[in-house]
BASE-170502 format. One record per residue (C-alpha): residue in three letters; z, x, y. Coordinates in steps of 0.25 Angstrom, whole numbers, padded with zeros to 4 digits, always signed. Each point is the difference from the previous one (the first is absolute). Example, Ala and Ser with C-alpha at 12.3 -4.5 7.8 and 13.67 -1.06 7.14 Angstrom:
<recs>
ala+0031+0049-0018ser-0002+0006+0014
</recs>
This chain:
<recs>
unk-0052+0001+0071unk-0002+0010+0010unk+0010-0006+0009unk+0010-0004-0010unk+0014+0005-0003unk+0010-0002-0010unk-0001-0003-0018unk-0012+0002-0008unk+0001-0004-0014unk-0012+0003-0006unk-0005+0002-0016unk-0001+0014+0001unk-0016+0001+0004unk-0004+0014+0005unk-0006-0008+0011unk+0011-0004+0006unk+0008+0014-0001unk-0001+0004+0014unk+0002-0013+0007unk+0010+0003+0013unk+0005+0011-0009unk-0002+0012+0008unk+0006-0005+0014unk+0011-0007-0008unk-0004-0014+0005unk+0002-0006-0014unk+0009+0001-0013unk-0006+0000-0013unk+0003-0009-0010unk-0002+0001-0015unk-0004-0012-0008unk+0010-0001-0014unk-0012-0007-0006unk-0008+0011-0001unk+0011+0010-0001unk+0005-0007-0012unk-0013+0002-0006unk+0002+0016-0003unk+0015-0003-0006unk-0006-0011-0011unk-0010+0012-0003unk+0010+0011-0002unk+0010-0007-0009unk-0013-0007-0007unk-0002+0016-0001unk+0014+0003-0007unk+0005+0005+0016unk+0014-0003-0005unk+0005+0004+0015unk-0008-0011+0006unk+0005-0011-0007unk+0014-0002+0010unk-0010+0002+0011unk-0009-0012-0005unk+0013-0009-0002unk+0005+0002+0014unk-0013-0006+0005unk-0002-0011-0011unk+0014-0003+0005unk-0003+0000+0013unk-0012-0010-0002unk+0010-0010-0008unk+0007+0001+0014unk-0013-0005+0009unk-0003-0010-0011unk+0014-0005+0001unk+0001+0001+0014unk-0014-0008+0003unk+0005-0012-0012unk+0012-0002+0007unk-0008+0002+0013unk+0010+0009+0007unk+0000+0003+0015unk-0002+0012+0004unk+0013+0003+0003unk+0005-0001-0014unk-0012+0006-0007unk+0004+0012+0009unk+0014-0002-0005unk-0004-0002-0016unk-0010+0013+0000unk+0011+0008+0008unk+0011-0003-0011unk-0009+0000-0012unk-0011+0010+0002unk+0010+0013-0003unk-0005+0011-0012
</recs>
């Protein structure tokens, strides 16, 4: 990793906090799995604010499911997630 630049999607691991992060070699990415996870717990917890949050990503997951049934390229799953993945 040393050398690399570029995306790095990780699951949020404190390990992988630093990783190319000070010399602005590589852009973090988040992982909607587990971010999704602390929505699901606040409106199990009666958060009534989370709950458009947690239908904007369960909507954006119908979109990857749809997208990988139809087995879009990735030119028009670009096109679907840009089009449909508004608030």
């Amino acid at each position: 990793m040393e050398n690399y630049r570029g995306l790095l999607q990780t699951d949020g691991a404190a390990a992988l906090d630093a990783i190319g992060r000070d010399d602005g070699r590589v852009t973090p990415l988040g992982c909607w799995s587990h971010g999704r996870r602390y929505f699901v717990k606040a409106v199990d917890a009666g958060e009534r604010d989370a709950e458009p949050y947690l239908r904007a990503i369960n909507r954006l997951f119908r979109l990857e499911r749809l997208a990988r049934r139809f087995q879009l390229p990735p030119r028009n799953r670009q096109r679907l997630r840009q089009n449909y993945s508004q608030l």
